[in-house]
C-alpha positions as CSV (number, residue, x, y, z in Angstrom):
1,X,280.4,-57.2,132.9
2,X,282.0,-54.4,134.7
3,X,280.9,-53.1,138.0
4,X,279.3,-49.8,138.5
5,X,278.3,-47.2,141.1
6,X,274.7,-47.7,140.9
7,X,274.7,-51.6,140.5
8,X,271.5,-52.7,142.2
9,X,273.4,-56.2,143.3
10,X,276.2,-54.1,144.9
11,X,273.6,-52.3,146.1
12,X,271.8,-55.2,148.0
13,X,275.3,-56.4,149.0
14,X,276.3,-52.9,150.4
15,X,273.4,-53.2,152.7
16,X,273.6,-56.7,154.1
17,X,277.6,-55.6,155.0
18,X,276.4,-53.1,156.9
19,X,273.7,-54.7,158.9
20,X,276.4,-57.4,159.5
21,X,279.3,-55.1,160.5
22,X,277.1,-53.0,162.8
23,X,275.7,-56.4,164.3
24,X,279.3,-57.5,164.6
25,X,280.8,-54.2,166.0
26,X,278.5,-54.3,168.7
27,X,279.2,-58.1,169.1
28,X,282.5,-57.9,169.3
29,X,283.9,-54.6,169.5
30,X,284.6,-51.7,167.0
31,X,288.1,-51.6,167.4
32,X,288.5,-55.6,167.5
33,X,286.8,-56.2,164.4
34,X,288.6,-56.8,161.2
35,X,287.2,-56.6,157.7
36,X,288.2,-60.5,157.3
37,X,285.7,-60.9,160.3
38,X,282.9,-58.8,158.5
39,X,283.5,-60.4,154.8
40,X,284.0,-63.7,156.2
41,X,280.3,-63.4,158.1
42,X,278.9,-61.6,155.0
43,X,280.3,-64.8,152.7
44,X,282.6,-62.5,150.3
45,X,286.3,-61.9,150.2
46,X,287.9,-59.1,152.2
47,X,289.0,-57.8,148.6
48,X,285.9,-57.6,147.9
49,X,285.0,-56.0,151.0
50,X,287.3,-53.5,150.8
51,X,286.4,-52.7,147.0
52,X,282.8,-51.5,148.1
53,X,284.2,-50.0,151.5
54,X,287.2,-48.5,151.0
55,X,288.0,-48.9,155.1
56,X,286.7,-50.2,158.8
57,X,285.9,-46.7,159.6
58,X,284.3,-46.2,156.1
59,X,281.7,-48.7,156.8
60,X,281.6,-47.2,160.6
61,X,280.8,-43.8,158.5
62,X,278.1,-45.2,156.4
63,X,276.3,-46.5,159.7
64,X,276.2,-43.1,161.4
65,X,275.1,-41.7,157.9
66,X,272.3,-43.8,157.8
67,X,271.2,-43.3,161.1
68,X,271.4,-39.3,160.5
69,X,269.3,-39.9,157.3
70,X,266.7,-42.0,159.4
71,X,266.2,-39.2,162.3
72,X,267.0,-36.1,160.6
73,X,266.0,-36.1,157.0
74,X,262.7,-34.8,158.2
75,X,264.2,-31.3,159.0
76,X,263.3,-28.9,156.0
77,X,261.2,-31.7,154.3
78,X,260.5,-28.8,151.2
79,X,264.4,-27.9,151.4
80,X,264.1,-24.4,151.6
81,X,265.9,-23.8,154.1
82,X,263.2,-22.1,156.9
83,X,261.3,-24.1,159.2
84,X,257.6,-23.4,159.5
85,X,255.3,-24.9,162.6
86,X,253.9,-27.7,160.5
87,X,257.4,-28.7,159.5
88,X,258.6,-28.8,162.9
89,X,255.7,-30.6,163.6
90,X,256.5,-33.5,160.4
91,X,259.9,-33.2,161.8
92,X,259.3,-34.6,165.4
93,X,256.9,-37.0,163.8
94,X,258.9,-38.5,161.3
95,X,261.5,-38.7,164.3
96,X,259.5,-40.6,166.4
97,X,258.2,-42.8,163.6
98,X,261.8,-43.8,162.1
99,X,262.5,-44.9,165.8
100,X,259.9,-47.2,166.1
101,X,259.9,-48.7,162.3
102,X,264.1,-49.3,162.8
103,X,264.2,-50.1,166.1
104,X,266.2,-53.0,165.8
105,X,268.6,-50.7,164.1
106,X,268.9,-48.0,166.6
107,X,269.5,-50.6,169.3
108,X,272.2,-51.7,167.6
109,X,273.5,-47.9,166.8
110,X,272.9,-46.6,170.4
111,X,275.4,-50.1,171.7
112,X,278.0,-49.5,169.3
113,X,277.9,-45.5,170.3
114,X,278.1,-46.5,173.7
115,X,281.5,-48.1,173.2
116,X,284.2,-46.0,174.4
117,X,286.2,-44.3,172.0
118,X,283.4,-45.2,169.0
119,X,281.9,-41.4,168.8
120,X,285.7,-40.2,168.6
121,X,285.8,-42.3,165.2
122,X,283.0,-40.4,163.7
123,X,282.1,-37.2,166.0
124,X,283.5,-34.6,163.3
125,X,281.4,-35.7,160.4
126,X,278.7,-35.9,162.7
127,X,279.1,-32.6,163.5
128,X,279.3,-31.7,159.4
129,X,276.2,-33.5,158.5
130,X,274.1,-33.0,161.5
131,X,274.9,-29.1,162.2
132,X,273.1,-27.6,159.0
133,X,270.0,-29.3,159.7
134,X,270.2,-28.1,163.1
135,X,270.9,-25.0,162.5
136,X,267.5,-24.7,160.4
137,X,265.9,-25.9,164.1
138,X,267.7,-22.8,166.1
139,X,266.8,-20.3,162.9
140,X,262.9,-21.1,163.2
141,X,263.5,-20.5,167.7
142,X,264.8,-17.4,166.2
143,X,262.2,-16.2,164.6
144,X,259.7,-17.4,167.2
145,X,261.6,-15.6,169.6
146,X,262.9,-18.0,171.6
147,X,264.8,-16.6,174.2
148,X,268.0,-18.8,173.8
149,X,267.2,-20.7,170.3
150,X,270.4,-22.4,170.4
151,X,270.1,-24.1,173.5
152,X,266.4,-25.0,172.6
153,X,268.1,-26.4,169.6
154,X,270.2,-28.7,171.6
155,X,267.4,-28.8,174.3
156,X,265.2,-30.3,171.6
157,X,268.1,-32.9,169.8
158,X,269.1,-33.8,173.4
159,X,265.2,-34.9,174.7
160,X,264.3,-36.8,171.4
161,X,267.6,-38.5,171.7
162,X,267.5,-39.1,174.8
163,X,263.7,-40.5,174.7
164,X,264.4,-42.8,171.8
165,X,267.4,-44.2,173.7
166,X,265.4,-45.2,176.2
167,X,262.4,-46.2,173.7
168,X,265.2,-48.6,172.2
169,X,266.6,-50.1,175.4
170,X,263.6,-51.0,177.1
171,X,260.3,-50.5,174.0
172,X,257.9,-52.6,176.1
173,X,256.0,-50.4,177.9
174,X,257.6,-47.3,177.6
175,X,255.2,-44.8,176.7
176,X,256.4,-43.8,173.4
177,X,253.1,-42.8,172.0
178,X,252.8,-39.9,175.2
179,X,256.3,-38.8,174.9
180,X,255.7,-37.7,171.2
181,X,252.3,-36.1,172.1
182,X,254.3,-34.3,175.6
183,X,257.0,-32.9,173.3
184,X,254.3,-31.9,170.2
185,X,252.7,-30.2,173.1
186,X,255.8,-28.4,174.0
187,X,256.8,-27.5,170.1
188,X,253.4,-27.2,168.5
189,X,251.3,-24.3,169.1
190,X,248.5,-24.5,166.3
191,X,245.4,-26.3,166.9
192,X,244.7,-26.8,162.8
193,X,247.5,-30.1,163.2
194,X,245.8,-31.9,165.6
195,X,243.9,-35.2,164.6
């Protein structure tokens, strides 16, 4: 039987290479590791490898793609392209939530970005993916009037970054829980979200 696109075994196998190549880039380098390395941890050929990934830096790709999926896919949850309060509010929620439910994940992710030359690899289709959904962010400081909404923008990616980086390098007792509530206290005006 021929292989397709949506096989749910490639699927399943897609998803353990990555886990293992991120676990092995951070092990042992992005630019030392080889796709023989990767498919010979994963148990397959390097054909085989290569047939679901076309490339090294494709699989480096799909690992910075999930990770922008996991923080920012609750920008614009209704996809209309405007922010409202409560969405900002779902937003920075979801945020804080994905941290904590993949953290294994995004300690792996925030070692392998901390490997020099590693963000150079992938930086520009950051940018691609990442700057729409941003660019909803500085649209709603707009319309709030936000004196500067595009550095709030970065103000705001730059803090939750920066608090889940240290969330996921030291999680025991960090206060995770009082960060989220400091910076819904910043962003959230509205008293009909509280619990």
């Amino acid at each position: 039987m021929a292989e397709t696109k949506n096989n749910p075994a490639n699927d399943l196998l897609k998803k353990e290479i990555l886990n293992i190549a991120l676990e092995i880039f951070v092990r042992d380098g992005y630019f030392s590791t080889t796709g023989a390395m990767i498919a010979g941890e994963v148990g397959i050929s390097e054909e085989k490898l290569f047939s679901l990934f076309k490339t090294k830096e494709n699989l480096l790709h799909t690992i910075v793609a999930e990770a922008v999926h996991l923080i920012f896919d609750g920008v614009d949850p209704n996809q209309d392209g405007k922010l409202q309060e409560v969405e900002l509010l779902f937003f920075i929620n979801d945020y804080f939530d994905s941290v904590e439910k993949n953290l294994d994940f995004f300690r792996l992710f925030y070692s392998l970005r901390l490997q020099p030359g590693v963000v150079d690899q992938y930086k520009h289709e950051l940018h691609e993916i990442v700057s729409p959904k941003l660019n909803i962010i500085r649209k709603y400081f707009s319309k709030e009037g936000t004196e500067n909404p595009k550095m709030e923008t970065r103000f705001l990616a730059s803090m939750l970054d920066g608090i889940a980086m240290n969330f996921v390098l030291e999680p025991d007792g960090y206060p995770i829980d009082e960060m989220q509530q400091k910076v819904l206290n910043m962003y959230i005006k509205k008293t009909e979200y509280e619990d």
